[in-house]
C-alpha positions as protocol buffer text, in pm:
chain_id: "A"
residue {
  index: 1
  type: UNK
  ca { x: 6406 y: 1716 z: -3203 }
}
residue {
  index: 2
  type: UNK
  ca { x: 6256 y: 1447 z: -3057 }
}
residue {
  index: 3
  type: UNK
  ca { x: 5935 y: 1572 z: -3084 }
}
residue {
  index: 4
  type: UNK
  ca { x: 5956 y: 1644 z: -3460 }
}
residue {
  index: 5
  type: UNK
  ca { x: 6080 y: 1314 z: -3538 }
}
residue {
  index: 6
  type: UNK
  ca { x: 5734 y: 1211 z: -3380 }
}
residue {
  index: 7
  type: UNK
  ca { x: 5519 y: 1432 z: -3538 }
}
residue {
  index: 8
  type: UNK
  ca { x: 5663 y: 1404 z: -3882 }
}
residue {
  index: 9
  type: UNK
  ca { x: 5630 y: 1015 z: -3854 }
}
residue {
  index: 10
  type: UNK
  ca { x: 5291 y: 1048 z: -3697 }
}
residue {
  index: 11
  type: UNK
  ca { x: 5180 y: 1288 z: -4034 }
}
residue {
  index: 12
  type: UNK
  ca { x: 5332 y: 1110 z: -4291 }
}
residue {
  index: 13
  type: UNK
  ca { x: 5320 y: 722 z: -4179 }
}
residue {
  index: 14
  type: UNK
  ca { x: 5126 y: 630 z: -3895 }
}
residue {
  index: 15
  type: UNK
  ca { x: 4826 y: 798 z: -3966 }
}
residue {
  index: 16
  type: UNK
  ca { x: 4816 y: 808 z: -4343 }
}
residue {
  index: 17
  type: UNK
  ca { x: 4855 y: 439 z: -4313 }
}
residue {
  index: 18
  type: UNK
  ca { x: 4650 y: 349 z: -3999 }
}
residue {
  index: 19
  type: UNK
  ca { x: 4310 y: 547 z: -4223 }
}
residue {
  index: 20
  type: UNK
  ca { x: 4401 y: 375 z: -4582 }
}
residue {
  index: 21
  type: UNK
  ca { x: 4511 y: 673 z: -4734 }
}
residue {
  index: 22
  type: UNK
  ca { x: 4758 y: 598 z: -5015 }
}
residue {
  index: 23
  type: UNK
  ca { x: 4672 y: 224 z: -4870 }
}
residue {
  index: 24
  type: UNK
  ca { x: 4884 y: 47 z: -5189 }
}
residue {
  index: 25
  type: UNK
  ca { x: 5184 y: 277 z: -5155 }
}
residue {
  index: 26
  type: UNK
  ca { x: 5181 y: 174 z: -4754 }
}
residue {
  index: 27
  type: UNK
  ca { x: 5093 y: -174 z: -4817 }
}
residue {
  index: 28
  type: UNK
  ca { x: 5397 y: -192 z: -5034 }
}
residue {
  index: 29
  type: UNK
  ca { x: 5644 y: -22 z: -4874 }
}
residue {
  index: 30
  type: UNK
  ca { x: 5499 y: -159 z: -4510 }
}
residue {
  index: 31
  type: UNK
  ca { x: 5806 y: -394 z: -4460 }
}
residue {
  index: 32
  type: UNK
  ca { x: 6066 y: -127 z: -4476 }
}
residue {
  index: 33
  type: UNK
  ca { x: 5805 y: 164 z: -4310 }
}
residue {
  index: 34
  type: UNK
  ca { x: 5767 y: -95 z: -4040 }
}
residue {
  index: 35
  type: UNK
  ca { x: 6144 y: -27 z: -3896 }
}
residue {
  index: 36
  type: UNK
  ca { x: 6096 y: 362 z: -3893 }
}
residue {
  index: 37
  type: UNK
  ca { x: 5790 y: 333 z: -3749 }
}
residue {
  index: 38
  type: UNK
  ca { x: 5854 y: 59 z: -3468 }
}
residue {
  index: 39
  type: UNK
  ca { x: 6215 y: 256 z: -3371 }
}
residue {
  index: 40
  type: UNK
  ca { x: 5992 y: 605 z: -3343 }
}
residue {
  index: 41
  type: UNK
  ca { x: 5715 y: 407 z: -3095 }
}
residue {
  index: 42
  type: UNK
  ca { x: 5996 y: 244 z: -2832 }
}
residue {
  index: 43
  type: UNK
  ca { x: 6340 y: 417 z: -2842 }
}
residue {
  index: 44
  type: UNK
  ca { x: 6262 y: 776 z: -2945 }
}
residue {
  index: 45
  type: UNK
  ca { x: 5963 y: 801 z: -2706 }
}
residue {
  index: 46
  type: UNK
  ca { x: 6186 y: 632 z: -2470 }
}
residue {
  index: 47
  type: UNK
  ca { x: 6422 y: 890 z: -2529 }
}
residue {
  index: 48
  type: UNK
  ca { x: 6167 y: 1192 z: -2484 }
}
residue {
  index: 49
  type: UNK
  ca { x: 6090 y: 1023 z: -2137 }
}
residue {
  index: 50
  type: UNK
  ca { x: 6494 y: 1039 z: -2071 }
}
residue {
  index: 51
  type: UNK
  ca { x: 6518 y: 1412 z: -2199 }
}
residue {
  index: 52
  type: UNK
  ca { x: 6243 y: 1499 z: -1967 }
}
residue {
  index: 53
  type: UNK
  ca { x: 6386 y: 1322 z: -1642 }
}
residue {
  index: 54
  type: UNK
  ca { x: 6722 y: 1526 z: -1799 }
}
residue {
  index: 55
  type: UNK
  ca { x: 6565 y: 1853 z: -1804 }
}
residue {
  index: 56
  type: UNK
  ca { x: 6421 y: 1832 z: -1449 }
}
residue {
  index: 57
  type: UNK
  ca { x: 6727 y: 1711 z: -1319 }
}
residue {
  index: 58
  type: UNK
  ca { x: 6814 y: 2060 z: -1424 }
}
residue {
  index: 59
  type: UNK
  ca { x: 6560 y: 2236 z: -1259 }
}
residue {
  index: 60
  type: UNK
  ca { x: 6609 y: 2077 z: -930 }
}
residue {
  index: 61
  type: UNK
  ca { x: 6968 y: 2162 z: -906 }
}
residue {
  index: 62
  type: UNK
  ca { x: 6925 y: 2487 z: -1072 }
}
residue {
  index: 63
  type: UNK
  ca { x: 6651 y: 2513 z: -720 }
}
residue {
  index: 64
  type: UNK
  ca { x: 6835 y: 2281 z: -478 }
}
residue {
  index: 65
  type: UNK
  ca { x: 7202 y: 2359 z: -521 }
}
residue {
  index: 66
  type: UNK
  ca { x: 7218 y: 2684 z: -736 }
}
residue {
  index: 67
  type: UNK
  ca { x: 7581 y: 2714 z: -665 }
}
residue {
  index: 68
  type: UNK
  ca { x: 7700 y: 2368 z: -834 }
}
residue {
  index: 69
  type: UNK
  ca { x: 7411 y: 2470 z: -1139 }
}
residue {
  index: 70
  type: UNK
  ca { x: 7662 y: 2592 z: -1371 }
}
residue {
  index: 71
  type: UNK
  ca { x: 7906 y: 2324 z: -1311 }
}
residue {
  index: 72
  type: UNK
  ca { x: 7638 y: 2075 z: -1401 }
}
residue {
  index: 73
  type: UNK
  ca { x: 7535 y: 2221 z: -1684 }
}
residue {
  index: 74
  type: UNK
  ca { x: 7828 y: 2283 z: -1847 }
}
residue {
  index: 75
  type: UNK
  ca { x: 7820 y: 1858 z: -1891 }
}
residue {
  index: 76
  type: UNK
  ca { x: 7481 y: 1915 z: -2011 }
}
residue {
  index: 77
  type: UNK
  ca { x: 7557 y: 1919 z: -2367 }
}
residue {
  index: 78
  type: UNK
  ca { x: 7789 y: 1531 z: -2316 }
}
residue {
  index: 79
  type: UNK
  ca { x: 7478 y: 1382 z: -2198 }
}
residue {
  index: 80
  type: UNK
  ca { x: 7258 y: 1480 z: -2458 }
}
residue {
  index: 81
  type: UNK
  ca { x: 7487 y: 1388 z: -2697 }
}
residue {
  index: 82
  type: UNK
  ca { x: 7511 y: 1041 z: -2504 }
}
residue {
  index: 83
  type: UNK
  ca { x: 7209 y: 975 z: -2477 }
}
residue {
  index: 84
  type: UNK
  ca { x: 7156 y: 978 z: -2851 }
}
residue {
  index: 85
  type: UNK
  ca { x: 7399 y: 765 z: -2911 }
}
residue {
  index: 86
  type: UNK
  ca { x: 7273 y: 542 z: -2705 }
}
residue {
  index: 87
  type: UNK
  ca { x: 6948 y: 556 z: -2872 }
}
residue {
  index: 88
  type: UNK
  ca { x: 7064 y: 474 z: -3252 }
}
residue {
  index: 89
  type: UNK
  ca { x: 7229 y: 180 z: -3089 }
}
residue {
  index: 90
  type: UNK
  ca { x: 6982 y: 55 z: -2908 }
}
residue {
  index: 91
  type: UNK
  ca { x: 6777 y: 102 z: -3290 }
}
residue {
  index: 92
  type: UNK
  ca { x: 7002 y: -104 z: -3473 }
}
residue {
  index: 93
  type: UNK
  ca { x: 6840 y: -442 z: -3425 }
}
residue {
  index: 94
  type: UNK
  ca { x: 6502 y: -318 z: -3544 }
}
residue {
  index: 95
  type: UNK
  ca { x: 6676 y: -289 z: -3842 }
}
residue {
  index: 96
  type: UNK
  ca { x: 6754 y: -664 z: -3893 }
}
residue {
  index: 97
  type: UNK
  ca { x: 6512 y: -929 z: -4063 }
}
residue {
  index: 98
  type: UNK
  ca { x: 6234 y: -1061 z: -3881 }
}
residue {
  index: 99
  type: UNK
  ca { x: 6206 y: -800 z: -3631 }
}
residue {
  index: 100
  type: UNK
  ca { x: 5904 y: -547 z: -3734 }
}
residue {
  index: 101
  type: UNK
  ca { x: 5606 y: -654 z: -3982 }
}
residue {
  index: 102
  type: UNK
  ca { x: 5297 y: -485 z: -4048 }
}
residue {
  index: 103
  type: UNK
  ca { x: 4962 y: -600 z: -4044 }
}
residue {
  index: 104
  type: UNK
  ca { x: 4631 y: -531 z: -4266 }
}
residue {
  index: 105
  type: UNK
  ca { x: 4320 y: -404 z: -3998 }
}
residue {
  index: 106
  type: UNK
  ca { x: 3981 y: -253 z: -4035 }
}
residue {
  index: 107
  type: UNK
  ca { x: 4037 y: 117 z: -3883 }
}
residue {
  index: 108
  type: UNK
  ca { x: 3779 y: 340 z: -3685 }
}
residue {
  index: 109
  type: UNK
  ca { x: 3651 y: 435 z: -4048 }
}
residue {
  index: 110
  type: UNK
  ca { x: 3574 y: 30 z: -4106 }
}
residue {
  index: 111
  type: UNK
  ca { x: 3843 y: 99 z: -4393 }
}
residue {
  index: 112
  type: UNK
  ca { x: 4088 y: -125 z: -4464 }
}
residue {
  index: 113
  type: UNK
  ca { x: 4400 y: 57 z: -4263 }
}
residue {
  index: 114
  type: UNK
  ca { x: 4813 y: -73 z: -4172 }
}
residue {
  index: 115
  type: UNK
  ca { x: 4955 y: -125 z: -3860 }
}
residue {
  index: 116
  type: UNK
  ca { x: 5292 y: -194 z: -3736 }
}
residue {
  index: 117
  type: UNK
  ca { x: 5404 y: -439 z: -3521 }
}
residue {
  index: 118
  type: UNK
  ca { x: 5687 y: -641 z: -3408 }
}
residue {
  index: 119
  type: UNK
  ca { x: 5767 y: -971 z: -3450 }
}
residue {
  index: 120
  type: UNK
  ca { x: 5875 y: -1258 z: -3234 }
}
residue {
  index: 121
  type: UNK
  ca { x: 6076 y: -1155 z: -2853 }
}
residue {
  index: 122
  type: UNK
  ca { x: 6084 y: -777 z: -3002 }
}
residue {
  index: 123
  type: UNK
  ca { x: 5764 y: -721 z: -2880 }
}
residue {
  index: 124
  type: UNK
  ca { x: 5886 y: -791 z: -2508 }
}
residue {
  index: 125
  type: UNK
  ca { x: 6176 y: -654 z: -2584 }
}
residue {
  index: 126
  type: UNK
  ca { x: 6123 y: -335 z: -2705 }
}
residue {
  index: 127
  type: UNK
  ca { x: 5761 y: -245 z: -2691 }
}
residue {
  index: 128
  type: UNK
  ca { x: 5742 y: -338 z: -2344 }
}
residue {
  index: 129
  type: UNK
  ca { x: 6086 y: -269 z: -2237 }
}
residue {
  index: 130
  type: UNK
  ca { x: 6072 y: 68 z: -2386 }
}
residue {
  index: 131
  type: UNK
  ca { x: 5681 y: 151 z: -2208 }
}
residue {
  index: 132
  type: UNK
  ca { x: 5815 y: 22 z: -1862 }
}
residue {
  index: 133
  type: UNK
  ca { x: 6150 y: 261 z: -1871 }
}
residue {
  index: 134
  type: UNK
  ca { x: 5948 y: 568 z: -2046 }
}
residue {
  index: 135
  type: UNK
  ca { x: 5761 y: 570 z: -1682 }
}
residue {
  index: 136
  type: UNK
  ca { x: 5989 y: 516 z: -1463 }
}
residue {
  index: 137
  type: UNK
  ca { x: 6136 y: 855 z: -1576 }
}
residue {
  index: 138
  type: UNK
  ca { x: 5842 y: 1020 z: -1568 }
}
residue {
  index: 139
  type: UNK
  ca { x: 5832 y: 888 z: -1257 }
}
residue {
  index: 140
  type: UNK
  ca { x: 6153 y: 981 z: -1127 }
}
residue {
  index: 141
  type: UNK
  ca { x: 6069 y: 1330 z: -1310 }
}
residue {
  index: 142
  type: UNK
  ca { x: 5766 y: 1397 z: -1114 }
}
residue {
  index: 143
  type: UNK
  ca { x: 5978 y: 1324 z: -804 }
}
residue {
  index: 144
  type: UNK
  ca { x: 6225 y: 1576 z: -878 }
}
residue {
  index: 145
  type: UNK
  ca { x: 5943 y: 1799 z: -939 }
}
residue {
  index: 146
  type: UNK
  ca { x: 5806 y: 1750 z: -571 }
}
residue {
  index: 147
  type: UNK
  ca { x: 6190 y: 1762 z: -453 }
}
residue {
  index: 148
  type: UNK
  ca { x: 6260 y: 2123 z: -641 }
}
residue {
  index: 149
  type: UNK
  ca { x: 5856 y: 2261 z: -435 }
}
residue {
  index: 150
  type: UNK
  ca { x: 6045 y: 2127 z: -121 }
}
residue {
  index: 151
  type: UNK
  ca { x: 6328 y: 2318 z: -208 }
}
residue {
  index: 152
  type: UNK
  ca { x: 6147 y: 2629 z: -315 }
}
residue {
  index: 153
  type: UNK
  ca { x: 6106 y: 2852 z: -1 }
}
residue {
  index: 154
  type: UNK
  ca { x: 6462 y: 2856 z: 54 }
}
residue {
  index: 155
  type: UNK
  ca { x: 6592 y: 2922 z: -246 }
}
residue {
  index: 156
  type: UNK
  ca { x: 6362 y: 3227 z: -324 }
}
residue {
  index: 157
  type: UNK
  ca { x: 6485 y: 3376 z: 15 }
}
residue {
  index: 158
  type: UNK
  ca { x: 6868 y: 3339 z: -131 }
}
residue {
  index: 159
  type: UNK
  ca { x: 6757 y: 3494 z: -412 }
}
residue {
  index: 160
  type: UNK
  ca { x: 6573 y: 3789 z: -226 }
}
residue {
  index: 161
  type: UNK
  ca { x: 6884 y: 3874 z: 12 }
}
residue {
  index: 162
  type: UNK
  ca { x: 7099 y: 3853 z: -330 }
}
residue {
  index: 163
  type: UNK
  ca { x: 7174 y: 4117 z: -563 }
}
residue {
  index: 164
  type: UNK
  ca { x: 6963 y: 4233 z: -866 }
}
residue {
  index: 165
  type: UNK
  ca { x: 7073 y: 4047 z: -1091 }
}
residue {
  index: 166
  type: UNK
  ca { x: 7046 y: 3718 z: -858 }
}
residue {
  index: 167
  type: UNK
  ca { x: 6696 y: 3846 z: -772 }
}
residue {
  index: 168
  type: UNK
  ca { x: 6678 y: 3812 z: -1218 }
}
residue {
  index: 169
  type: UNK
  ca { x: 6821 y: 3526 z: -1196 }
}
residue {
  index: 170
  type: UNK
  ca { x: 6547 y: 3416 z: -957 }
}
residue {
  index: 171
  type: UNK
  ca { x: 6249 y: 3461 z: -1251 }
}
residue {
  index: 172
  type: UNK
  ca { x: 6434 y: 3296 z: -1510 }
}
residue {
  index: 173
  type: UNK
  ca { x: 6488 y: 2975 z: -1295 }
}
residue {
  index: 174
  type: UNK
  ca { x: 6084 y: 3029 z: -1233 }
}
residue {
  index: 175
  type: UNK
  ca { x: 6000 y: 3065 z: -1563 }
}
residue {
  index: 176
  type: UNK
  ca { x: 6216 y: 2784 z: -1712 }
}
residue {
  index: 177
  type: UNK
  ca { x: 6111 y: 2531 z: -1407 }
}
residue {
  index: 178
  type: UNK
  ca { x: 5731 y: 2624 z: -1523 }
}
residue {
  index: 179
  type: UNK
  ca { x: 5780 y: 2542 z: -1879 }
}
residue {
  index: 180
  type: UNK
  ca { x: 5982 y: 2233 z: -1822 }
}
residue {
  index: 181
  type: UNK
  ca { x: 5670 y: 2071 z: -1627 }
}
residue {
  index: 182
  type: UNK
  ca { x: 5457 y: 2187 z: -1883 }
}
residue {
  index: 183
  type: UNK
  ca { x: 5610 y: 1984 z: -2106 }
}
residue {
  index: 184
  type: UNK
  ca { x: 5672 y: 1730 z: -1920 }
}
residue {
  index: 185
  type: UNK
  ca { x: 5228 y: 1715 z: -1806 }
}
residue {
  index: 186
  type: UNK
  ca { x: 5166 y: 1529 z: -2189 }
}
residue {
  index: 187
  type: UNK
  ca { x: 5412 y: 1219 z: -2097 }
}
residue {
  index: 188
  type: UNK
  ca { x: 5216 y: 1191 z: -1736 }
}
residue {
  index: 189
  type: UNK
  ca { x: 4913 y: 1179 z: -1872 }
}
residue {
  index: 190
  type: UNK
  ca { x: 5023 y: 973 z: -2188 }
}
residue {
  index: 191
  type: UNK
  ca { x: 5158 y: 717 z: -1858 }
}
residue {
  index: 192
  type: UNK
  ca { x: 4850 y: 734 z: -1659 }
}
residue {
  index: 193
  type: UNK
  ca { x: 4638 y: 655 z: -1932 }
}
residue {
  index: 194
  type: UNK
  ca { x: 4879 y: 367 z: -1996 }
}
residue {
  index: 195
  type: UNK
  ca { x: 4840 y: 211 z: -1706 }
}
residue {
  index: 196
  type: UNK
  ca { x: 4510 y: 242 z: -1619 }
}
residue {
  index: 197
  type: UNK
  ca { x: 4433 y: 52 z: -1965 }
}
residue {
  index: 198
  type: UNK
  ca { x: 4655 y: -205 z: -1917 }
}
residue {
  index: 199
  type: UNK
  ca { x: 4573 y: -247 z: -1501 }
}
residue {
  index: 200
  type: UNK
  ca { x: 4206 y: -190 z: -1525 }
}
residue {
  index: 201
  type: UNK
  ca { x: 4147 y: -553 z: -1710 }
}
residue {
  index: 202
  type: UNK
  ca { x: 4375 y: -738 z: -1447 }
}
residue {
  index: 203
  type: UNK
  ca { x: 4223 y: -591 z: -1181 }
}
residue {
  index: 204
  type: UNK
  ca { x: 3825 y: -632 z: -1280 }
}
residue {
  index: 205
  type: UNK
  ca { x: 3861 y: -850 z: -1532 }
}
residue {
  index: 206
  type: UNK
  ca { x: 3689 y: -619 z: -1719 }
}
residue {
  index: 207
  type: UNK
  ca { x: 3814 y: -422 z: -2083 }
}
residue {
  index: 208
  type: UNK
  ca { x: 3803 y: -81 z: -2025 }
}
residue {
  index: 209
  type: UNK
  ca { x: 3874 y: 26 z: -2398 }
}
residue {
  index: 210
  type: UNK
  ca { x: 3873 y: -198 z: -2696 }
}
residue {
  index: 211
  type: UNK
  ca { x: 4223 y: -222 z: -2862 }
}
residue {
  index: 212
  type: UNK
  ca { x: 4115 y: -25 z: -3171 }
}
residue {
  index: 213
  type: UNK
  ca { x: 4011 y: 227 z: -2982 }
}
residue {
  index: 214
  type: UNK
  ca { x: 4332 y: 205 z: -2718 }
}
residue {
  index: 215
  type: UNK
  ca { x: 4503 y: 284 z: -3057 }
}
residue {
  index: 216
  type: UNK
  ca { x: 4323 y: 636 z: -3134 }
}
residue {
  index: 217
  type: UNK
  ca { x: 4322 y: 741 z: -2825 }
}
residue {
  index: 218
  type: UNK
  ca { x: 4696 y: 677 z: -2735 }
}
residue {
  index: 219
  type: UNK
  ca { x: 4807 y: 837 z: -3084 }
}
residue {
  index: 220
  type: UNK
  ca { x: 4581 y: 1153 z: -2995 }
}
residue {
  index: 221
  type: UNK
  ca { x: 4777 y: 1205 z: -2622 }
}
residue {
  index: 222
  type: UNK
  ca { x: 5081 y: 1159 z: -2828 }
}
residue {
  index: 223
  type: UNK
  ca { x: 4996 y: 1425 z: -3062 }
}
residue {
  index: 224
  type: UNK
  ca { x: 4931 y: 1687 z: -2769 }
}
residue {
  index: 225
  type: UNK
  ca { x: 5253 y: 1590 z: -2588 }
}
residue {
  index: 226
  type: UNK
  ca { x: 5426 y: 1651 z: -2924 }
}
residue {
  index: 227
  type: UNK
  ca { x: 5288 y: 2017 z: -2938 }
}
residue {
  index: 228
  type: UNK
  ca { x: 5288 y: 2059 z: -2589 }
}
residue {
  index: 229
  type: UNK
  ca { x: 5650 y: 2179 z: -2614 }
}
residue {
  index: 230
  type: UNK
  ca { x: 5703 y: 2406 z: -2897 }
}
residue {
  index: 231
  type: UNK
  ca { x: 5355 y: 2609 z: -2800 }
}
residue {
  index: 232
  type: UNK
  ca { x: 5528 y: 2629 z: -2453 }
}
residue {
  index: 233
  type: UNK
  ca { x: 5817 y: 2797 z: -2545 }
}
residue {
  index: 234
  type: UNK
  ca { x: 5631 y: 3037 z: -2737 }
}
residue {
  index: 235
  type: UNK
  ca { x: 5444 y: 3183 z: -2473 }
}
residue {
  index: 236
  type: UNK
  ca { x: 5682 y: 3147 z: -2196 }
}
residue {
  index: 237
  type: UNK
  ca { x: 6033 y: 3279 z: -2353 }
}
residue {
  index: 238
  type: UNK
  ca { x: 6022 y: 3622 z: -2480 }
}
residue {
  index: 239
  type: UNK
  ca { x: 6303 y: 3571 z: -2730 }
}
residue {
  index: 240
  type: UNK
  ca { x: 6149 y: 3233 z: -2860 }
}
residue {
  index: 241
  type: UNK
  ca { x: 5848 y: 3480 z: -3000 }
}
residue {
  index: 242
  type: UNK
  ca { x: 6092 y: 3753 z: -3095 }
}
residue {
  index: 243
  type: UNK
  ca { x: 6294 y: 3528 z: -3336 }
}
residue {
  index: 244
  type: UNK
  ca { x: 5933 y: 3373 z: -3462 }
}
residue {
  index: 245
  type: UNK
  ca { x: 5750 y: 3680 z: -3508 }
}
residue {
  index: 246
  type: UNK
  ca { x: 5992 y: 3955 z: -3497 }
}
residue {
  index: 247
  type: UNK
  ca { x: 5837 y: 4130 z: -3219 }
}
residue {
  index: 248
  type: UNK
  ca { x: 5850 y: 4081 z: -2821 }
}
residue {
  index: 249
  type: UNK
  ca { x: 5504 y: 4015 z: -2712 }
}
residue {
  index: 250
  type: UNK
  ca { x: 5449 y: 4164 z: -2336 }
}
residue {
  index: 251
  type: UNK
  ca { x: 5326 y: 3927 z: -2116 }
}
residue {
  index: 252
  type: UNK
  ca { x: 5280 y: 3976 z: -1757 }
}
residue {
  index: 253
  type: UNK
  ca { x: 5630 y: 3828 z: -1593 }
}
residue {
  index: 254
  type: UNK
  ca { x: 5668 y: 3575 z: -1283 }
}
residue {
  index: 255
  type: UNK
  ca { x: 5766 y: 3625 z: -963 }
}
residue {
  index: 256
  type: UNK
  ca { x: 5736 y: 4038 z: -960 }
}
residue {
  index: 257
  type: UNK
  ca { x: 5997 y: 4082 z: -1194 }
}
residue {
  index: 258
  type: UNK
  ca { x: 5992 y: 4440 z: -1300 }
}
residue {
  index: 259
  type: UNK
  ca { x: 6165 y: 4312 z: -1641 }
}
C-alpha cells in the first residue's frame, strides 16, 4: 500500500508538476497539492522504512527462534494496524496553515516546473526528522539481516533433522527471507545515496550534485524502490503469478525443494 500511495503521487503530482505539464492546473491547486505531497515525502516513506524494519523483524525470528514465530506473528496484523495510525496522526499538522507551500523553479527541461516545500520549523521537523528515522530502520533492518546469516546454519540443520513438512517449511522461510531483502535493497541504496550527498559537501567542502539534479536523481531511486516490491513477489511466490496470470510459472525452487 505504501508503495502505491507513492507511485500514484509520484505519476500524477510530483512529476507532472516538477516538468510543467498541466503547469496552470498545478500552479493553482499547488497550495492544497502541497499537503498530499509533503505528507507522501516524510511520513509515508517514513512508514515504508518502519514496514521494512517490521518485515525483517519477521524473518529473523521466523530464522532465530522458529518456535515463538507463530506467536509473534499472530500480533503481526496489531502492529500494522498501529503503525498506521500512528502515521495519519503524525500527518495531521501538515494539514494546518502555514505548514507546506510550493514554489515556481526552472526544471531539468529549463521549463518552468512546481515544487513542494515546507514552510517555517516543518522543514526540521518533518523533512529532516522523517530522513533521519527512515535510516535508522534501514539500519536496524540491515542488522537483523546480518543477525538472521548468523543464525542460518543452525536453523537449516533443525530443519534437516525435522520432518517433511518442517524440511517445507524450511524453503518457504528461504524464499520469503530472500524477497523481503529484495525489497528492502531500494531503501539502502535510496539511504546511501542520501548520505553521501548530504556528507560529501561537509566533508570536502565540495558539491557533489547540484540540488536540481539531487532532485531527479532521488525521485528516480524512489521510483525503483516503489517497483522493487510488487516485481518481487511476482517472481518469487508461485501463487502471486497464479492469481495474476492464471497459470503457475515453474521456476527452479530454493534450497532443493523437490516442490
Amino acid at each position: 500500500i505504501v508503495n502505491l500511495i507513492f507511485s500514484l503521487d509520484f505519476c500524477f503530482i510530483q512529476a507532472p508538476a516538477a516538468t510543467g505539464v498541466l503547469f496552470a492546473f498545478y500552479e493553482a491547486l499547488g497550495p492544497y497539492i502541497a499537503k498530499v505531497e509533503m505528507i507522501k515525502t516524510t511520513t509515508i516513506i517514513q512508514l515504508g522504512s518502519v514496514f521494512h524494519f517490521v518485515l525483517a523483524l519477521s524473518r529473523f525470528t521466523a530464522i532465530a527462534r522458529p518456535s515463538q514465530h507463530a506467536t509473534i506473528c499472530r500480533k503481526l496484523s496489531r502492529i500494522c494496524f498501529a503503525l498506521w495510525l500512528i502515521t495519519f496522526a503524525l500527518s495531521v499538522p501538515l494539514l494546518l496553515p502555514g505548514s507546506t507551500d510550493y514554489l515556481i523553479t526552472t526544471n531539468v527541461f529549463r521549463v518552468p516546473g512546481i515544487e513542494f516545500t515546507f514552510l517555517g520549523n516543518y522543514f526540521l521537523i518533518y523533512s529532516i526528522g522523517s530522513s533521519s528515522v527512515g535510516a535508522f530502520m534501514e539500519v536496524i533492518t540491515i542488522a537483523c539481516y546480518v543477525g538472521m546469516t548468523a543464525k542460518f546454519r543452525e536453523f537449516k540443520n533443525l530443519m534437516k533433522a525435522g520432518s517433511n513438512g518442517l524440511q517445507r517449511m524450511n524453503t518457504g522461510v528461504i524464499r520469503t527471507t530472500v524477497a523481503a531483502m529484495c525489497s528492502s535493497m531500494g531503501s539502502w541504496i535510496i539511504v546511501f545515496f542520501f548520505l553521501v550527498g548530504l556528507l560529501y559537501p561537509v566533508l570536502s567542502g565540495n558539491v557533489l550534485i547540484r540540488p536540481m539534479e539531487f532532485s531527479a536523481v532521488f525521485g528516480l531511486l524512489n521510483t525503483i524502490n516503489n517497483i522493487l516490491t510488487p516485481w518481487v513477489l511476482v517472481i518469487m511466490f508461485p501463487n502471486v503469478r497464479k492469481r495474476l496470470f492464471g497459470v503457475a510459472c515453474a521456476v527452479p525452487h530454493l534450497a532443493g525443494s523437490s516442490g
